[in-house]
N, C-alpha and C positions, 0 to 999 in steps of 0.2 A: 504494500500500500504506500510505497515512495511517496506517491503526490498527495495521497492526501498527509504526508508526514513534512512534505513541502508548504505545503497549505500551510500550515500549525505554525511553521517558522517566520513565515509572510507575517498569519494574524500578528504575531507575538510583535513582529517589530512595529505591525500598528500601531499594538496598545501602548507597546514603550517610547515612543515617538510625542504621547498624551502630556505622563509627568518631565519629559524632558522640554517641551516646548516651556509648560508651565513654569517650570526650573528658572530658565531663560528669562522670561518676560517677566518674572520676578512675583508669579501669581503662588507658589508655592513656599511655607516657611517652612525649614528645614529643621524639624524636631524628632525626637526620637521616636514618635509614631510614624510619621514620612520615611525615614531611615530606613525601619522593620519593612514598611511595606514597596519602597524600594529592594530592598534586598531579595523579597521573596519573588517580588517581578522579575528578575536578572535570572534570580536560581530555577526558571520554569524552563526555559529551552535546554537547560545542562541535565535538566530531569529529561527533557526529550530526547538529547539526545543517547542519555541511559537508557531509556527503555527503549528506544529503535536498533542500539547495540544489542541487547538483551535478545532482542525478535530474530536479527540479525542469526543470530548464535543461536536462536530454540532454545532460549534460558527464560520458561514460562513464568517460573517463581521468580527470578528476579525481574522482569519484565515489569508482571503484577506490583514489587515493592516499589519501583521506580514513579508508576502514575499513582499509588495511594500516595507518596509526598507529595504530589501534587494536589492533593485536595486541600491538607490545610495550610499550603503556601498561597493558592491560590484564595482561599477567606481570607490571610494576612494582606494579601496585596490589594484587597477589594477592603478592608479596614482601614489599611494606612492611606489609603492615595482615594479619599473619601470625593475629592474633588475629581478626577477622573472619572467617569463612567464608565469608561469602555474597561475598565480592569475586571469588570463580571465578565465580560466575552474570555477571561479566561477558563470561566467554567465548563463553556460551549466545546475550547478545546481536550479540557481533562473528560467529560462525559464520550467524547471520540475514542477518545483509548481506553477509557473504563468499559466502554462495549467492544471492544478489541480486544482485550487480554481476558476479561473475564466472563464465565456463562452470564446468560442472558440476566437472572433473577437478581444474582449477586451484583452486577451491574448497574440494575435500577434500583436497589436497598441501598447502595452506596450514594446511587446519583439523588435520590430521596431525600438522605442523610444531609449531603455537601448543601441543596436551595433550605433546607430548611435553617442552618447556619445563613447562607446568604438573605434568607427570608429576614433573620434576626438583624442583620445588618443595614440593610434595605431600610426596614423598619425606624432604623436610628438615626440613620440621617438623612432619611428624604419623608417619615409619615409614611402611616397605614395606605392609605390613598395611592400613591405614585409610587408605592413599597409594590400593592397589589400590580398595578400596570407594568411595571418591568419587569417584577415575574412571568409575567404573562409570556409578554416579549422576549425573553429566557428561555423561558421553559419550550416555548415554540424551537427557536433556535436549538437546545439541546436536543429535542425529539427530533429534528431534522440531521442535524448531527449523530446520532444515537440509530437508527434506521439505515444512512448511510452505510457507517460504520459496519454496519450487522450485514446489510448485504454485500459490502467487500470482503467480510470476512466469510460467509459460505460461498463467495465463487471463488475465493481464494483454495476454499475447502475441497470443493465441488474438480478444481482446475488438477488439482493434487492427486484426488480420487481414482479424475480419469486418466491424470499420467502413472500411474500403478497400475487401474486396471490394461493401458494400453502396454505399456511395458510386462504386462504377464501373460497377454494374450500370443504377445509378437515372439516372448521366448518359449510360449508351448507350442506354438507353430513353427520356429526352426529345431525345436525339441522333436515334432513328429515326424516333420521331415527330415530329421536324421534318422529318426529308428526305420522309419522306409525306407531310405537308403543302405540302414545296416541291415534289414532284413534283406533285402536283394541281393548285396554283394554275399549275404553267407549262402542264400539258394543258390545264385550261381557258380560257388567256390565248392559247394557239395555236387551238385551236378557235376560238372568237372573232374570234379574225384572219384564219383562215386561211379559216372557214368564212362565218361571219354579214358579216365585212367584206366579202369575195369576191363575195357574194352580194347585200347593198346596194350594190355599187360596180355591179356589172352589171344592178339594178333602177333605180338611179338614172342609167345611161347612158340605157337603153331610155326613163325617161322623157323625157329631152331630145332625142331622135330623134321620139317622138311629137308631142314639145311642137311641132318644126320642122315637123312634116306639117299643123298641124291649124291652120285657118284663122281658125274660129267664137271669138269670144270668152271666152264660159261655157265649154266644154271648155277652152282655153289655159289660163284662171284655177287651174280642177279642176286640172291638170294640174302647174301651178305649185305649188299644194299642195302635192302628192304630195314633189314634188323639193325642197320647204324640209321636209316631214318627213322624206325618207329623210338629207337632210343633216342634221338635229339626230341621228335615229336612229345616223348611221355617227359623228357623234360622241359621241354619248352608251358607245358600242362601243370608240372609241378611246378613252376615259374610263376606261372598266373594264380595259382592256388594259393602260395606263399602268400604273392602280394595280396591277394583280396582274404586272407584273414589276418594282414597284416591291419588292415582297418577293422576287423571286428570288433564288435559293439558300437557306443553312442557316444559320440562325441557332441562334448556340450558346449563348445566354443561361442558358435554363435548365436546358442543361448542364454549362454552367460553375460556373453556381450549386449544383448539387445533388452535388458536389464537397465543397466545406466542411464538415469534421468541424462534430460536434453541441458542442462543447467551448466551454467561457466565455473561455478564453485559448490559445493565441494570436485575436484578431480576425481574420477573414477579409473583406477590404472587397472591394468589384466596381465595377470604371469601364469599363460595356462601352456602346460606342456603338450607335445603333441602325443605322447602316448597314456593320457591318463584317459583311459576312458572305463564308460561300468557297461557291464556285459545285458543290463535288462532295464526295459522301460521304469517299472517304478521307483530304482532304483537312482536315476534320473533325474525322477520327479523328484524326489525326494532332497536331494542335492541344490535341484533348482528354485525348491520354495524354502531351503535353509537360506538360500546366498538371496532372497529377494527380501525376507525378512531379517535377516541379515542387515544388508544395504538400507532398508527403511527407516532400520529403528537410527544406523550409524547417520545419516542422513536427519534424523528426526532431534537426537538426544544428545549425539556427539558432540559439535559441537567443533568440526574439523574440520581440515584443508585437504586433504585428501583420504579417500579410502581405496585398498587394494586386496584384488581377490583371486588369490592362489588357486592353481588346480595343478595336482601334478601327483604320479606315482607312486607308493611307500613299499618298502618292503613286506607288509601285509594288507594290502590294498589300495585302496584313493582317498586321497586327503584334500580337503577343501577348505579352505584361510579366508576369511575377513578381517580387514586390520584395521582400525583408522589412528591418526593421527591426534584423537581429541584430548579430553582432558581428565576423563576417567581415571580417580585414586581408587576404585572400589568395584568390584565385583558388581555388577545391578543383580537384583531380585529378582527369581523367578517372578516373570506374568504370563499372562497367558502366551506372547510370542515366545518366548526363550520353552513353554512347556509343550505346546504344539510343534517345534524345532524338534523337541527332543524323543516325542510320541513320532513323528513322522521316521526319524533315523532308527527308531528303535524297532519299527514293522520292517523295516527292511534289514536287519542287525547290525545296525551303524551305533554310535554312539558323538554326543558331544562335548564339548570342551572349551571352559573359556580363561581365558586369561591376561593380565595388566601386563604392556608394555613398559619396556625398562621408563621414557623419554614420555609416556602418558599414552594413552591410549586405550581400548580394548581389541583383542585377537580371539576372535571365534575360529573355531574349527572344528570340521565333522567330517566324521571318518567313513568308513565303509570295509570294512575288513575284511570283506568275498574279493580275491583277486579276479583279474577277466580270466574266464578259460579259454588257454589255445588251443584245445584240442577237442575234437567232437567224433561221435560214432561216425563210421564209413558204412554204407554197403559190402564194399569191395576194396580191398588192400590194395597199396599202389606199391612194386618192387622194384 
């Protein structure tokens, strides 16, 4: 919500523009009530700009503490600088981000709270009468402010939703069309094997059975032929075999990849090796909704400049790293993501793992401890 956090900066230099003119033309006396409520007018943008750092960062709580000082600097500055009017429009901008940082209810308890102090003040120095009238004209202004606010903040919501839900669609689509593609190359590498091999092995027996019958020289030679091509042939077969279960299983490359929000910061880097892959679709899955929920919360909670997501081989099976850079002293608390992470690896017999960075950070990892099988039933031996 940059602009309207642009906006905020604009009003502010309005309002402070009021008691400085005053200052100047010498309509202001400078007593220790002018002073406080100076001050508090100065300290409302360096609150703004905390709590847009806060947002910045996904630092919810501190976000929230930043605009509650803002409520009672903002009654100080509406006390001391009595002669100004425009120092309530500072209300109109604290009510903007009290409906931004907080649910909706606690937002209006709070903004209740702040006019009824303004009410009191109102009160004191202008009469019941012209007290009731600029509330009015207040309270309009904050409700329009306060609505605003609410619906930048669910298409903000709403915009987030759909870059997850599109980001998980687009990697269960290069997710299936890899396992089509791994199903294919292992039919046609059985095939191959089971048929074309089967079948040069028992052409090239027959030739050497002939070769032993036949006496004449020019046929023996023919013959000899035959049996150095079908052996180039059954290896040129075992060539092809090799390489297409040298790709067996599911490679999650560029599903992994198609994971990473569209966004300039945090970095999203990728260290996926080329032989890590898992032998079966759910196992896959499973890998693929660790690293999304994974990346969401790092993205959500962290608090960091980049995050990086390993894939790569182990000596008892595939291993998969999330790491970020944030600011994590502490293990987070199972919630519901970290326990549905953990139910998911556990139906397929993975297990998970997390742990703090030397430099700050957290480092997930999840394992898989079924290596890929390379080797599969034949029909027919290949010799």
């Amino acid at each position: 919500m940059a602009p309207l956090s642009l906006a905020a900066y604009v009003t502010w230099l309005a309002i402070a523009s009021g008691p400085v003119i005053d200052a100047i033309d010498g309509r202001m006396t400078l007593d220790a009530r002018t002073v406080i409520g100076a001050l508090a007018l100065v300290a409302q943008p360096l609150l703004f700009i905390g709590r847009a750092r806060a947002d910045l960062h996904d630092q919810g709580a501190h976000a929230e503490r930043w605009v509650l000082w803002q409520l009672p600097l903002a009654l100080l500055a509406v006390w001391g600088l009595p002669r100004t009017g425009s120092t309530a429009i500072l209300m109109i901008l604290v009510v903007a981000q009290l409906f931004a940082v907080f649910p909706v209810r606690r937002a209006l308890l709070l903004t209740l709270a702040m006019n009824a102090g303004l009410a009191a003040l109102l009160i004191s120095q202008f009469g019941p009468r012209r007290a009731v009238s600029a509330l009015l004209a207040y309270g309009g202004f904050q409700a329009f402010a306060a609505l605003t606010t609410s619906y930048a903040r669910r298409a903000e919501h709403a915009r987030d939703q759909l870059r997850t839900i599109n980001a998980e669609l687009l990697a269960t689509r290069q997710l299936l069309l890899e396992s089509a593609r791994g199903e294919e190359r292992l039919r046609l590498s059985r095939e191959l094997h089971d048929v074309a091999g089967h079948k040069l092995t028992a052409l090239k027996l027959h030739l050497r059975l002939i070769e032993r019958e036949i006496d004449d020289g020019a046929p023996r030679a023919a013959i000899g032929d035959c049996v150095r091509l079908s052996d180039e042939l059954l290896a040129d077969v075992r060539g092809v075999v090799d390489a297409l279960r040298a790709h067996d299983g599911i490679d999650l490359h560029a599903a992994l990849r198609a994971l990473a929000p569209n966004l300039p910061r945090p970095i999203v880097a990728f260290a996926l090796a080329d032989d890590a892959r898992v032998s079966r679709l759910d196992q896959a899955q499973a890998l693929l909704r660790v690293a999304q929920e994974a990346l969401t919360n790092a993205l959500r909670h962290a608090a960091c400049t980049q995050i990086v997501i390993r894939l790569h081989a182990v000596a008892d099976g595939i291993e998969l790293q999330v790491e970020d850079d944030g600011r994590a002293t502490a293990l987070p608390v199972d919630g519901n993501g970290l326990r549905g992470m953990r139910e998911r690896l556990d139906a397929v017999g993975g297990r998970l793992a997390l742990a703090l960075n030397p430099g700050g950070g957290l480092r997930l990892t999840a394992l898989l401890p079924s290596p890929l099988p390379v080797h599969f039933p034949a029909r027919g031996a290949v010799s």
